[in-house]
C-alpha positions as CSV (number, residue, x, y, z in Angstrom):
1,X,-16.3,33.4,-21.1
2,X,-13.9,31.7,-23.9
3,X,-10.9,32.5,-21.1
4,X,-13.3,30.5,-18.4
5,X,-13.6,27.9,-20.8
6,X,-10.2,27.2,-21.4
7,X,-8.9,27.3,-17.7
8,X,-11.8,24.8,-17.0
9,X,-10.3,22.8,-19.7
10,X,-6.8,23.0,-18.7
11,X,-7.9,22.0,-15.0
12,X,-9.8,18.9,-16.3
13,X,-6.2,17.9,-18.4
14,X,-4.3,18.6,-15.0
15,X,-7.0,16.4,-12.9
16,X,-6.7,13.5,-15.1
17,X,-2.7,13.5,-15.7
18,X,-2.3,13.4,-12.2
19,X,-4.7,10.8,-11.5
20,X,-2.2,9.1,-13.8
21,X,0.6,10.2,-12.0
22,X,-1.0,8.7,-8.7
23,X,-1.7,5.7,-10.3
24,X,1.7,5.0,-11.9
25,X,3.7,6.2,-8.2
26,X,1.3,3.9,-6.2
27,X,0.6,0.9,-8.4
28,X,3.4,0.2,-11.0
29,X,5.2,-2.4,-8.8
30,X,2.7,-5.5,-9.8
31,X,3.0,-4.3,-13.8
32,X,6.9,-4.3,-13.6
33,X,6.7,-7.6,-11.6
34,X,4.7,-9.6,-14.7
35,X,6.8,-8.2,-16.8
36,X,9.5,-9.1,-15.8
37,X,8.4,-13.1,-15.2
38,X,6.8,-13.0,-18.5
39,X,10.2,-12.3,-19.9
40,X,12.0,-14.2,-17.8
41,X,14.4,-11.5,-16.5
42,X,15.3,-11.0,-12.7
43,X,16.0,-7.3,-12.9
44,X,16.9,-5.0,-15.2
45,X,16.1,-1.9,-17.5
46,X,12.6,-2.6,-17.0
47,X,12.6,-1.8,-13.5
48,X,15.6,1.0,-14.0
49,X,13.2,2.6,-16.6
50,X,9.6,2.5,-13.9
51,X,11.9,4.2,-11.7
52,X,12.9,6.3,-13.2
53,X,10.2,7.3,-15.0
54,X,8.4,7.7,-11.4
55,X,11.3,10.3,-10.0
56,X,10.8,12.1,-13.2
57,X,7.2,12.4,-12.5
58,X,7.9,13.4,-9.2
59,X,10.0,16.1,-10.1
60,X,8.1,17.1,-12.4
61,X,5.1,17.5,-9.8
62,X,7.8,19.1,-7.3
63,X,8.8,21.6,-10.1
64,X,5.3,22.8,-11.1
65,X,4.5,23.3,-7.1
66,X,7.9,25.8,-6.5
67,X,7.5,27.6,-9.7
68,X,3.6,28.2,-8.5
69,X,2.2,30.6,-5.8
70,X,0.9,28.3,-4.2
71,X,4.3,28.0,-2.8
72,X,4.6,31.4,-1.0
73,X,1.2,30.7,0.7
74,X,2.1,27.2,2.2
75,X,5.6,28.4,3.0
76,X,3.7,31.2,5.1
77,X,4.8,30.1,9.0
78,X,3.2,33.3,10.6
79,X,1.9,31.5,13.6
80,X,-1.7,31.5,14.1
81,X,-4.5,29.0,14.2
82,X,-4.1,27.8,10.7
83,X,-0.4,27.0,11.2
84,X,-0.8,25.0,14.5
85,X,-3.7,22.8,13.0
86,X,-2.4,22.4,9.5
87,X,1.3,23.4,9.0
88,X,2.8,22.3,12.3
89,X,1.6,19.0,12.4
90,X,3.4,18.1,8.4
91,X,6.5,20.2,9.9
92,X,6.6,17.4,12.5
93,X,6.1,15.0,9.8
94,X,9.1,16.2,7.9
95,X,11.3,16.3,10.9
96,X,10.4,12.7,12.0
97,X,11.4,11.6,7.9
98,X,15.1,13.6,8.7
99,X,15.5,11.8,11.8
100,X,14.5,8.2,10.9
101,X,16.8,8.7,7.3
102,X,19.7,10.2,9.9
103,X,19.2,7.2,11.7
104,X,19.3,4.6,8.8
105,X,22.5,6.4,7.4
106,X,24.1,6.2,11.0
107,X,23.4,2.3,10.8
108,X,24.8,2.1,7.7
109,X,27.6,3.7,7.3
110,X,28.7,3.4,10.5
111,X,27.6,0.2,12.5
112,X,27.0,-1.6,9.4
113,X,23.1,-2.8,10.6
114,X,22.0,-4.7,7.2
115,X,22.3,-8.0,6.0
116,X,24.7,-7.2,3.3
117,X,24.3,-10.7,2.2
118,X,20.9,-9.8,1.0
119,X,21.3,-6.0,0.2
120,X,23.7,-3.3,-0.9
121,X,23.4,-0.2,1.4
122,X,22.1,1.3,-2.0
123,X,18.8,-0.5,-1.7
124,X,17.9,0.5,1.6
125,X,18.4,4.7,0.1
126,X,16.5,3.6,-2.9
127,X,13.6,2.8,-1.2
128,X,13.5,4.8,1.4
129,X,14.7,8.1,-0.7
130,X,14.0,7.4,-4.0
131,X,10.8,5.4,-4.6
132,X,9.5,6.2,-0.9
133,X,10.2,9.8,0.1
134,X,10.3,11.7,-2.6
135,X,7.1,10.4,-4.5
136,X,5.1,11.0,-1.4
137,X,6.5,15.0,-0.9
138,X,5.4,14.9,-4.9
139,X,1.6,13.9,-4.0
140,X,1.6,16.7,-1.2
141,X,1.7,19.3,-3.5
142,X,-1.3,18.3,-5.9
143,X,-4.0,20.6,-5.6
144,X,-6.0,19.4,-8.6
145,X,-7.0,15.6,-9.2
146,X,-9.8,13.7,-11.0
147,X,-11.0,10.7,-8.8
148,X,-13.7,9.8,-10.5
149,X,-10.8,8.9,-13.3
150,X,-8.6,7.9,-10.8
151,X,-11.1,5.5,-9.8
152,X,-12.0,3.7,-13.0
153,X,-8.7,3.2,-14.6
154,X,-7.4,1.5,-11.4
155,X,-10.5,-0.8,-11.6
156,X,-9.2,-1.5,-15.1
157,X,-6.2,-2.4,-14.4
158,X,-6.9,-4.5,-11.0
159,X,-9.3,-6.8,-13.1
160,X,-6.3,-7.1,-15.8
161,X,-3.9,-7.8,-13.0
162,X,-5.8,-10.1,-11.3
163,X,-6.4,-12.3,-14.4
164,X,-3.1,-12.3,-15.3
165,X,-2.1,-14.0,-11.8
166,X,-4.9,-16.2,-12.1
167,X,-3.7,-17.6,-15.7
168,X,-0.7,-18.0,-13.9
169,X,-1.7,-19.8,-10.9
170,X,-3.3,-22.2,-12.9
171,X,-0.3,-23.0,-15.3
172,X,1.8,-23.0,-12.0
173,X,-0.7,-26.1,-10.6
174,X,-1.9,-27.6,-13.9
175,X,1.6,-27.1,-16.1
176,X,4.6,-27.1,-14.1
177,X,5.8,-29.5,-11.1
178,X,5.6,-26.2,-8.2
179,X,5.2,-27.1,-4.8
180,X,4.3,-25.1,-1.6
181,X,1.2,-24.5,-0.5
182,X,0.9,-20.4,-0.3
183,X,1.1,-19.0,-4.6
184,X,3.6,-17.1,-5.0
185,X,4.8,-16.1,-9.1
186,X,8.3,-17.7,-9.1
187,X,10.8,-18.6,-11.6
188,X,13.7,-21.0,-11.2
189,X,14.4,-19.6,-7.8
190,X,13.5,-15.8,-8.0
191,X,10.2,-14.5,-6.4
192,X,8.5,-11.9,-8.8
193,X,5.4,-11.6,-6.6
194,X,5.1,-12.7,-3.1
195,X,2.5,-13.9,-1.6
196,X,1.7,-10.9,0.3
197,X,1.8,-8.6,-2.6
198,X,-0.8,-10.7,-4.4
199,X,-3.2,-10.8,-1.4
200,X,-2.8,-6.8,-1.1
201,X,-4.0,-6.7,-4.9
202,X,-6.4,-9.3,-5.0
203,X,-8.0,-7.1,-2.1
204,X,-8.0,-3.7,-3.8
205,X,-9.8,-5.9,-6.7
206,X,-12.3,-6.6,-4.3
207,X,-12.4,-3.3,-3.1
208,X,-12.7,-1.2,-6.4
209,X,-15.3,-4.0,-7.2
210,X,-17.8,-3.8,-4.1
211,X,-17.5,0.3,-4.3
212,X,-18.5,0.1,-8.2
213,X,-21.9,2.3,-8.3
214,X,-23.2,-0.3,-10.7
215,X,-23.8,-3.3,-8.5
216,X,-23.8,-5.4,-11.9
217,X,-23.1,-9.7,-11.5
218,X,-19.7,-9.1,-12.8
219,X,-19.1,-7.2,-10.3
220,X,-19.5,-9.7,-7.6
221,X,-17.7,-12.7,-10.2
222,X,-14.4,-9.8,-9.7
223,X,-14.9,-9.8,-5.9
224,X,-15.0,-13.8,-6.0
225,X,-11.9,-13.7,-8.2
226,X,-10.3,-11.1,-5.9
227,X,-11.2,-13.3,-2.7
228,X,-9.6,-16.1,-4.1
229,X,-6.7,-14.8,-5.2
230,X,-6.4,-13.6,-1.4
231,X,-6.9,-17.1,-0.2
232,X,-4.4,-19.0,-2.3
233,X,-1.5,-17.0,-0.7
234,X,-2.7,-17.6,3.3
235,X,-1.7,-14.4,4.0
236,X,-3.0,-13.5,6.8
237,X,-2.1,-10.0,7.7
238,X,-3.9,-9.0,4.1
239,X,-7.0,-11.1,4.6
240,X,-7.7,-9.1,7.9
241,X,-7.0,-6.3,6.5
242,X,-9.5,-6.9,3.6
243,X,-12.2,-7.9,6.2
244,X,-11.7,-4.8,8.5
245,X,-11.9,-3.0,5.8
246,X,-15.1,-3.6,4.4
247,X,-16.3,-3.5,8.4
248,X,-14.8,0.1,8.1
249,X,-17.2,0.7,4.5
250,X,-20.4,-0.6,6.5
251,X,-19.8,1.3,9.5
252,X,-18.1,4.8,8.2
253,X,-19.1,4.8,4.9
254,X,-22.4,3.2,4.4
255,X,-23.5,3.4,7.8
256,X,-26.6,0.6,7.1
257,X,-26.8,-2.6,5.7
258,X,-28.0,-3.4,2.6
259,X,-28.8,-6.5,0.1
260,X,-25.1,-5.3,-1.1
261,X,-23.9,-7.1,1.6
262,X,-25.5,-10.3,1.2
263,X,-23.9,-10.6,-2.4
264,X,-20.9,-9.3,-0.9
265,X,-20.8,-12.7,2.0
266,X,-22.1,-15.2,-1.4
267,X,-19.3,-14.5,-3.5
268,X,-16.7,-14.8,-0.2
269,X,-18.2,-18.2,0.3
270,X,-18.4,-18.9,-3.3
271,X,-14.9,-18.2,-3.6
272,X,-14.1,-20.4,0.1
273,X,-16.0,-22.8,-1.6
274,X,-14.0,-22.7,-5.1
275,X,-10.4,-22.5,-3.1
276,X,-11.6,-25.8,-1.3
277,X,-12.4,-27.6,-4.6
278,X,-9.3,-26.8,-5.6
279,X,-7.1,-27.9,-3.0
280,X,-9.0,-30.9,-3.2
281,X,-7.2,-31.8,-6.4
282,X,-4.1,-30.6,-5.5
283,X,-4.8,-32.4,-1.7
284,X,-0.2,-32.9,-1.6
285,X,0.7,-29.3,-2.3
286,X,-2.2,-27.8,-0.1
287,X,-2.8,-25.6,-2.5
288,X,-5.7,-23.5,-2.5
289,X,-8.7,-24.2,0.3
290,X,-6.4,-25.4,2.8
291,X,-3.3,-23.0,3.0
292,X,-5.1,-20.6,5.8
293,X,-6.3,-23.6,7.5
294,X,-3.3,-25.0,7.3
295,X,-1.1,-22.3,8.4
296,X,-3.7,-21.5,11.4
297,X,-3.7,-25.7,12.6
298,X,0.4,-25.5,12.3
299,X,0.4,-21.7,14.3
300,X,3.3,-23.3,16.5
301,X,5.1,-25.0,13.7
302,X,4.7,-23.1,10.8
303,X,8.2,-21.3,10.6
304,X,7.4,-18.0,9.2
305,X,4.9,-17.5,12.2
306,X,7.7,-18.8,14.5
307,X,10.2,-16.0,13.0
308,X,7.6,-13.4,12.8
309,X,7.0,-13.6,16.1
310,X,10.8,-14.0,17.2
311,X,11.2,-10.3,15.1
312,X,7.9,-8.9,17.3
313,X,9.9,-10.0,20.2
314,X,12.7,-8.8,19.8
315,X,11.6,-5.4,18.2
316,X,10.4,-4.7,21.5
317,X,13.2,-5.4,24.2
318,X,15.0,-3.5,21.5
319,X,12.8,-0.9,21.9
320,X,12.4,-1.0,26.0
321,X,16.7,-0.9,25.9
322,X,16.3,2.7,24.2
323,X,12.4,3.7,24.4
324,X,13.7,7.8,24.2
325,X,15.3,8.1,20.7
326,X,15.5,4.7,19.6
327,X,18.6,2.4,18.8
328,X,18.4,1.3,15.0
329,X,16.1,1.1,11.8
330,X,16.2,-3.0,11.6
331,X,16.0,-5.1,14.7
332,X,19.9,-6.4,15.4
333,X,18.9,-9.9,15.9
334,X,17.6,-10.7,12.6
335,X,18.8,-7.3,10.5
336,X,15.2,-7.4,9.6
337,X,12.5,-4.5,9.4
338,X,9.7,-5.3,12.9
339,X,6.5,-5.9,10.2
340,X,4.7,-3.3,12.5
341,X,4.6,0.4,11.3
342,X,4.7,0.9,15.1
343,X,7.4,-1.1,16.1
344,X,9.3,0.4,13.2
345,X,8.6,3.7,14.2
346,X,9.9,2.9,18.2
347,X,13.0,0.8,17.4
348,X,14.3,3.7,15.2
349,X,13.2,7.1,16.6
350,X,11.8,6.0,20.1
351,X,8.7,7.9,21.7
352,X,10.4,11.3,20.2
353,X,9.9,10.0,16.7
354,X,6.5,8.6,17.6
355,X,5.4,11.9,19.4
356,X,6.2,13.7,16.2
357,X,4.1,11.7,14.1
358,X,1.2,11.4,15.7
359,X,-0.4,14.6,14.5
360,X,-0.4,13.8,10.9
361,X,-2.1,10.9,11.5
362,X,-4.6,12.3,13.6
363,X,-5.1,14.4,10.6
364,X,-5.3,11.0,8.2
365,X,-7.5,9.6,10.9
366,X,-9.8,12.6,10.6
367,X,-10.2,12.7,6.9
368,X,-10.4,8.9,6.2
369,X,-13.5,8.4,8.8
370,X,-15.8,11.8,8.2
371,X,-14.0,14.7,6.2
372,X,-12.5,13.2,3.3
373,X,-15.5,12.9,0.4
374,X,-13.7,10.7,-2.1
375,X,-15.0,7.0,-0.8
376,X,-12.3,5.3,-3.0
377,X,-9.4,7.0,-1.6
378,X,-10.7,6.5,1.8
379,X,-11.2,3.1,1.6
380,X,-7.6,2.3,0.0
381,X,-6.0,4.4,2.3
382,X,-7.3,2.6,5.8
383,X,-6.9,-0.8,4.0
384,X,-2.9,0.5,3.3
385,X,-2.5,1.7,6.6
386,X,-3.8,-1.9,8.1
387,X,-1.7,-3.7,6.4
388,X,1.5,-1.4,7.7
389,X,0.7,-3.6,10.7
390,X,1.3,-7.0,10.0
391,X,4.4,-6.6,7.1
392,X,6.6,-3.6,5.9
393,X,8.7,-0.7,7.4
394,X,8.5,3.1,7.2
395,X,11.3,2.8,4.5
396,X,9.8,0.3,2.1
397,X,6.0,0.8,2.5
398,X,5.7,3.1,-1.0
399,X,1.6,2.5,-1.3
400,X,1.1,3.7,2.1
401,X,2.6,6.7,2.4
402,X,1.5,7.9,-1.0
403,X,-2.0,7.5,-0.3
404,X,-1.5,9.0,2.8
405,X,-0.1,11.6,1.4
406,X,-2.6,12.5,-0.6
407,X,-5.6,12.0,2.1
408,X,-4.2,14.5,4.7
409,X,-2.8,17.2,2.0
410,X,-5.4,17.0,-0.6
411,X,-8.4,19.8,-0.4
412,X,-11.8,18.5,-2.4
413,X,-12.4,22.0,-3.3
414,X,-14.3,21.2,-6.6
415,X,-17.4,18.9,-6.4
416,X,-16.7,17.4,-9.7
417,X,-13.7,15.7,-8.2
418,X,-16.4,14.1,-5.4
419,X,-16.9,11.0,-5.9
420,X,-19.3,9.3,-4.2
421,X,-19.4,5.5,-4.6
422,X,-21.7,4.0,-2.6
């Protein structure tokens, strides 16, 4: 009994440390970020010490697999139904990560395809080795995590985020002479958090809000605050995402409407409503309630529509010029990623790489819509995966691919790690 009592004890410790762990490999960016501004540094041992700190987590996750048996059992190929529905399809995976990272290190060692203006070949290895790859592999091998924990310490940390960039959008407009119209945390020159990356969290706020089990008023103040930090930046790939998303809660999840809802569509207008008020004193900067409105009136003018869609372009004919293996990891014309997991996808590893992909995300299609229990994860994981369609590459989209991870590798085999939120 005392032996029982002790493993349970030890699995509970395991389960929360690598919620933790999840929570620091996913979400550490934004904390780094403020740091930094609020010190007034670019770069520096900050973000050398989250990094590292994350790859020694990693290992750490990577050693405790290979030193388990849990590693002779996966490693088992004998070929049967198991393997082909399970195994093959995250053997596919793996082969489609060694031929996009042969491809990148073909393009930059040898054809030199990266603006070296803006980045040292070191960067693109970083990201797509160091903080990307090697995290995610980490993630696969958990076998033991508490959600429920998971799930409130995120919330936590979302709200504190959230009103951090909200003291800070308000000294930016009230405090400082800033102009542009979408908010973006800036210092003399150097972008700390762009506008996109605020959207993203402002909509996880508003996701870990509306899946709360209490439906308390400050719950609904959190989703206003999360919608309006959303609208401030005129991001639009995020604020579809954000909508679609809830769509996906109310048709997968919930499956009925309820008065939920209703308070869910007040505090969106509340928060239109505040964003307009706002812009209304800050009329000469567009500022707040007319960025979206005016990026959508300007769709022919505004010139980071105009480029993204001169990237989408030419992702495409670079595509159709080598639709079997692919040509390069960046499109040539701009040495810039094709803002469409897709696109990214085709351009570097053609239909091949495409074809050996697909699987594993049949799998994460799967689990996200009817087999995987854990709401939360769900939910986050469908909102990441939209997003990989308007902005990011395979190499750079860390939040993705970690959650991902841990959707089509994770088995809920205890029920105290359910967590239902709705």
């Amino acid at each position: 009994m005392f032996l029982g009592i002790k493993n349970r004890l030890f699995s509970t410790h395991i389960a929360k440390r690598n919620a933790i762990f999840v929570l620091l490999l996913v979400f550490s960016f934004p904390a780094i970020a403020l740091i930094n501004y609020s010190l007034e540094i670019q770069t520096g041992i900050i973000s050398k010490l989250f990094r590292l700190l994350n790859l020694l987590i990693s290992f750490l996750l990577l050693f405790e697999f290979f030193a388990s048996s849990r590693f002779k059992t996966i490693f088992n190929l004998k070929l049967n139904k198991e393997f082909l529905i399970k195994k093959a399809p995250i053997i596919l995976f793996f082969i489609f990560w060694a031929c996009y990272l042969l491809r990148m290190v073909l393009d930059i060692e040898l054809y030199n395809v990266h603006d070296v203006s803006s980045f040292s070949k070191y960067y693109y290895y970083l990201f797509a080795v160091g903080i990307t790859i090697v995290p995610m592999l980490a993630v696969m091998t958990i076998d033991k995590i508490d959600f429920n924990f998971m799930q409130i310490w995120l919330h936590r940390y979302l709200v504190i985020l959230n009103c951090s960039l909200l003291i800070i959008f308000v000294i930016d407009r009230f405090y400082t002479d800033s102009v542009g119209y979408r908010f973006i945390v800036t210092w003399e020159g150097f972008d700390y958090f762009d506008a996109i990356s605020i959207a993203v969290y402002g909509s996880l706020l508003v996701l870990s809000s509306f899946l709360k089990k209490s439906k308390k008023f400050v719950n609904y103040l959190l989703i206003v605050l999360g919608f309006f930090m959303v609208l401030t930046t005129a991001s639009r790939g995020p604020i579809l995402s954000i909508l679609l998303a809830l769509l996906f809660i109310l048709f997968f999840k919930d499956k009925k409407i309820s008065f939920k809802y209703l308070y869910l569509f007040l505090a969106l207008t509340f928060s239109i409503i505040a964003n307009y008020l706002v812009s209304l004193i800050f009329d000469k900067y567009f500022i707040a309630g007319n960025p979206l409105w005016h990026r959508l009136n300007n769709f022919n003018r505004d010139q980071s529509t105009v480029n993204r869609l001169k990237i989408i372009e030419d992702a495409i004919n670079q595509f159709l010029g080598d639709p079997i293996f692919g040509s390069h990891f960046l499109v040539l014309e701009s040495k810039m990623y094709a803002h469409n997991i897709l696109l990214d996808i085709l351009i570097a590893t053609g239909v091949v790489g495409l074809l050996l992909i697909i699987p594993i995300f049949l799998i994460f299609a799967r689990n996200i819509i009817s087999k995987f229990q854990i709401v939360f994860v769900s939910v986050i994981g469908f909102y990441f995966f939209l997003n990989t369609m308007t902005s990011g590459a395979c190499y750079n989209m860390t939040e993705f691919w970690i959650i991902f991870a841990l959707i089509v590798t994770y088995k809920s085999t205890s029920n105290s790690n359910h967590l239902e939120s709705n």
